[in-house]
C-alpha positions as CSV (number, residue, x, y, z in Angstrom):
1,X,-38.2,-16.8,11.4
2,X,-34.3,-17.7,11.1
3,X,-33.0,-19.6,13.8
4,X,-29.8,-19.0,15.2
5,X,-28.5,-16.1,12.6
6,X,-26.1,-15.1,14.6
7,X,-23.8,-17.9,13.6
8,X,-20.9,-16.7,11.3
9,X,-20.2,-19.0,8.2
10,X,-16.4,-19.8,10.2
11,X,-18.8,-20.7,13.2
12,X,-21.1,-23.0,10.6
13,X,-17.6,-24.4,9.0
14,X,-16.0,-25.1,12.7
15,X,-18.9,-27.4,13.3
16,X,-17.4,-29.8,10.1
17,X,-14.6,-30.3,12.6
18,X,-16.3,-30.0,16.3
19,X,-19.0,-32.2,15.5
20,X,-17.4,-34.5,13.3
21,X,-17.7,-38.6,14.1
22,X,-14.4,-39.1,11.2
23,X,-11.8,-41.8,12.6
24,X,-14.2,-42.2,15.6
25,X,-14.8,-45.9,14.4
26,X,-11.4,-46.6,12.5
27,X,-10.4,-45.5,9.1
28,X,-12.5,-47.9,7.1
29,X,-16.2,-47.4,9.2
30,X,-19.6,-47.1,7.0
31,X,-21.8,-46.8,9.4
32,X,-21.2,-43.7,10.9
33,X,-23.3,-43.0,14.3
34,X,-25.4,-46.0,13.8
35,X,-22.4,-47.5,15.5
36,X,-23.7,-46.8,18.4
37,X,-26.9,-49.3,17.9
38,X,-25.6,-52.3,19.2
39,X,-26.8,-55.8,19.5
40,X,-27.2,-55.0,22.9
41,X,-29.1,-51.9,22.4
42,X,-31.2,-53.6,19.6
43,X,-32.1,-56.2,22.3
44,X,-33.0,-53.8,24.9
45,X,-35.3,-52.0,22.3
46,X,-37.1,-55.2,21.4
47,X,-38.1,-55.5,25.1
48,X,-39.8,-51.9,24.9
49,X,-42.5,-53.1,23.1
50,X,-45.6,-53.6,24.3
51,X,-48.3,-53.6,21.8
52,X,-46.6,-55.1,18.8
53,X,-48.4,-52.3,16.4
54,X,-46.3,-51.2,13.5
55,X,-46.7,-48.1,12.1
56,X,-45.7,-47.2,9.1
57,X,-43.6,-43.6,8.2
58,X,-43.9,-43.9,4.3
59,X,-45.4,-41.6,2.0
60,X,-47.1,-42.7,-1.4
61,X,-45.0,-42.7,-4.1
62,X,-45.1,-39.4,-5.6
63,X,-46.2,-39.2,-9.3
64,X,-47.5,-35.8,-9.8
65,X,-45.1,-33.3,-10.3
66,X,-44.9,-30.1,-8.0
67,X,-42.8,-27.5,-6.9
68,X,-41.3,-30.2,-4.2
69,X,-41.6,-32.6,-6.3
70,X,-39.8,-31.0,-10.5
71,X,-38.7,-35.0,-10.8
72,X,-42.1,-37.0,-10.0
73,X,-41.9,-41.2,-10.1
74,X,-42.7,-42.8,-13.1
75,X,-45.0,-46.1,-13.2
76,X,-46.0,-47.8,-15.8
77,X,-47.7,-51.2,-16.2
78,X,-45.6,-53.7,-18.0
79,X,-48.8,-56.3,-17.8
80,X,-52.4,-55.8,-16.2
81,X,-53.4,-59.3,-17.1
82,X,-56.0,-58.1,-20.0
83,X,-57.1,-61.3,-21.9
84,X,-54.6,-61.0,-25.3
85,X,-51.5,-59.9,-22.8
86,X,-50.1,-62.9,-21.6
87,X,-50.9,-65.6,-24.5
88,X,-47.4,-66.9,-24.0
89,X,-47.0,-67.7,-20.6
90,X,-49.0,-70.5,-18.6
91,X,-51.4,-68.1,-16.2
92,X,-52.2,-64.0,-16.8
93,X,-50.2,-62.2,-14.5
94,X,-49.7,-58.1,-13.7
95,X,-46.3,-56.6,-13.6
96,X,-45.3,-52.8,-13.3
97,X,-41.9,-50.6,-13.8
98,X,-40.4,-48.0,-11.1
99,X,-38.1,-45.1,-12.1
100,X,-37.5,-43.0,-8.7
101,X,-35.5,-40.0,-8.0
102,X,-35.3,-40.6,-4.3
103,X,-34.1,-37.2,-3.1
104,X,-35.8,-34.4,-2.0
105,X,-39.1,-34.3,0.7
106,X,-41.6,-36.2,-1.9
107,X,-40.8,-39.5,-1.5
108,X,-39.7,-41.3,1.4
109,X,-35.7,-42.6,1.6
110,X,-32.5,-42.9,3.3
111,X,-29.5,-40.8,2.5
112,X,-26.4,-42.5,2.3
113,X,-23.2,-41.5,4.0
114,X,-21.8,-40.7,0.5
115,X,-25.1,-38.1,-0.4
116,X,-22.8,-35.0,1.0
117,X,-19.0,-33.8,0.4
118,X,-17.3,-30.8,2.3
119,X,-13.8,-29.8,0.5
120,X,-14.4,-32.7,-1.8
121,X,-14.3,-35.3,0.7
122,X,-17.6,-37.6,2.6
123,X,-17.8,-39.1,5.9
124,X,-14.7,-40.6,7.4
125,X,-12.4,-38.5,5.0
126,X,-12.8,-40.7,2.0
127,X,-12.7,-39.1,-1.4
128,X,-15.7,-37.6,-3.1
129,X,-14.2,-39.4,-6.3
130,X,-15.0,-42.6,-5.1
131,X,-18.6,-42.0,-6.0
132,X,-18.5,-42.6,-9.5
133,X,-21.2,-42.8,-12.8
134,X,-21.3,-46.6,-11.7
135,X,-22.0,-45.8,-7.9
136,X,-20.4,-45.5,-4.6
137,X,-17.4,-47.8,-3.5
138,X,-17.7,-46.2,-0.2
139,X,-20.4,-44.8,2.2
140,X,-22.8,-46.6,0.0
141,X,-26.5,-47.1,1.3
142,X,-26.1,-50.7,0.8
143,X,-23.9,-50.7,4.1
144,X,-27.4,-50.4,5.9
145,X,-28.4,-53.8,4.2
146,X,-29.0,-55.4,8.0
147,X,-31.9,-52.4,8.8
148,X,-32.1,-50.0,11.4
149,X,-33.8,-51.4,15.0
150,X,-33.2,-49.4,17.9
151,X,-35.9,-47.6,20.4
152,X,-37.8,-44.8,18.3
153,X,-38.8,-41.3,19.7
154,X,-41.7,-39.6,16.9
155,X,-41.9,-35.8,18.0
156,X,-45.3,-34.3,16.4
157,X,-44.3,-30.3,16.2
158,X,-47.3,-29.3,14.4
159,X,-49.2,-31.0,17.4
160,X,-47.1,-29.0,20.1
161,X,-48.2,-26.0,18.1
162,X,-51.6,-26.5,18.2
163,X,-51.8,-27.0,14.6
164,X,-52.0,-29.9,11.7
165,X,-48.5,-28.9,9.9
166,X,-45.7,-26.3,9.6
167,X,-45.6,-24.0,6.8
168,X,-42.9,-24.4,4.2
169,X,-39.9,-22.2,5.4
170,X,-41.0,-22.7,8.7
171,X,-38.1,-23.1,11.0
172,X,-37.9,-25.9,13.6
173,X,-35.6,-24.7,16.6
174,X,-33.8,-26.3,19.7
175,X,-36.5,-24.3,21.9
176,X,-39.2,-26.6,19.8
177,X,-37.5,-29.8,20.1
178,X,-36.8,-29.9,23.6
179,X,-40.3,-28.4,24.6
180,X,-41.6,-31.6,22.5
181,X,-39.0,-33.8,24.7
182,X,-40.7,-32.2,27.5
183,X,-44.3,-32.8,26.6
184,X,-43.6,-36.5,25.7
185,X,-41.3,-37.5,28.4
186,X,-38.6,-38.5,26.2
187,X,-35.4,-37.6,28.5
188,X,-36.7,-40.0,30.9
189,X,-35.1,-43.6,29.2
190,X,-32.2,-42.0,30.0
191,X,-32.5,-43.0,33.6
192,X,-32.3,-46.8,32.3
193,X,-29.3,-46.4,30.6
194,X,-31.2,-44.9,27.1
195,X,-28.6,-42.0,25.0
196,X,-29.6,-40.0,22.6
197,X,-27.0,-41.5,20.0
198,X,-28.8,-45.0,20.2
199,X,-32.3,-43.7,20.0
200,X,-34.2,-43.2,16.0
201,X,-35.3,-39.7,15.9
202,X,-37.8,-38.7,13.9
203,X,-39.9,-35.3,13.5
204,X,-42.9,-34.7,12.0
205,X,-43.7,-31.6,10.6
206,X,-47.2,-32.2,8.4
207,X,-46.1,-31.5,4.6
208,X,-47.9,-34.7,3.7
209,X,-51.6,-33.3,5.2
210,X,-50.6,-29.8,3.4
211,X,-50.3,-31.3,0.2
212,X,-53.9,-33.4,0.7
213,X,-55.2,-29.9,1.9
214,X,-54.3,-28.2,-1.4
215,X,-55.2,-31.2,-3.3
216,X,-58.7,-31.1,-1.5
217,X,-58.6,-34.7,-1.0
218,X,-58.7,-34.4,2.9
């Protein structure tokens, strides 16, 4: 069901200007809102944790092509170590070759500041020309070199729902994320000092079990 449809494009375009972060952090910035994660804030995360459990948010690396998924990874073994392989080199060894097309919901990945133009110009007003055949010479991913460690909030939508996933097409609303909020106490940092700016949002919405579901390897 479409969420808030009764936007007008000028109303979507306004939001380019209302909304925008550009000059917030001086004409040169890369970083964007992860300004607001600060040493301090990183510090204050670290003492959060209690159990010292990582979990990780990856998905495997997506080979098989699909309708999500037109440009799948490519891996190929460059050595397995089979006797005859490695005659030239002291010990047998294994070695293997990525090509990725990161973008998209297949495969898991960061998108840089550079990723999106509007009037042919990315974040902080630089130049959509300065991402060239050769790369980016500004909003680069590279700029996120140091990592990104501040407190984390997961909401599980499908779980508010009552269900393992959302459908494709299915529309997440503000309703949906603040009922989560709600159900997970997640306003409540706030009281010691927490914004939503320095927090790592992330939302699940099941694609991942959908696609085992349809591959029947559940």
């Amino acid at each position: 069901m479409p969420v808030n449809s009764d936007l007008t494009e000028a109303q979507v375009r306004e939001f380019f200007t209302t909304l925008s972060n550009w000059g917030k952090w001086g004409p040169n910035d890369q970083l964007g809102a992860l300004n607001y994660i600060t040493p301090a804030k990183r510090a204050q995360a670290a003492a959060l944790v209690r159990e010292g459990v990582s979990v990780s948010m990856s998905l495997p690396l997506a080979t098989r092509p699909s309708p999500d998924n037109p440009t799948p990874v490519t891996h190929l073994m460059l050595q397995t170590g089979a006797p005859g392989e490695t005659e030239m080199v002291p010990l047998p060894y294994s070695a293997d070759y990525f090509a990725i097309s990161p973008h998209g919901i297949a495969n898991t990945h960061l998108d840089a500041l550079c990723h999106v133009f509007n009037q042919g110009k990315m974040y902080n007003g630089y130049s959509a020309s300065d991402v060239t055949s050769e790369g980016a010479r500004n909003g680069a991913i590279d700029a996120l070199k140091d990592g990104i460690v501040s407190r984390g909030v997961l909401i599980d939508v499908p779980r508010l729902k009552g269900r393992e996933w959302l459908e494709p097409g299915e529309a997440i609303s503000p309703a949906d994320l603040e009922a989560a909020e709600q159900a997970g106490g997640f306003r409540r940092p706030a009281a010691f000092g927490w914004k939503k700016a320095t927090c790592c949002l992330s939302v699940r919405v099941g694609t991942h079990w959908r696609k085992r579901r349809d591959r029947g390897t559940r």
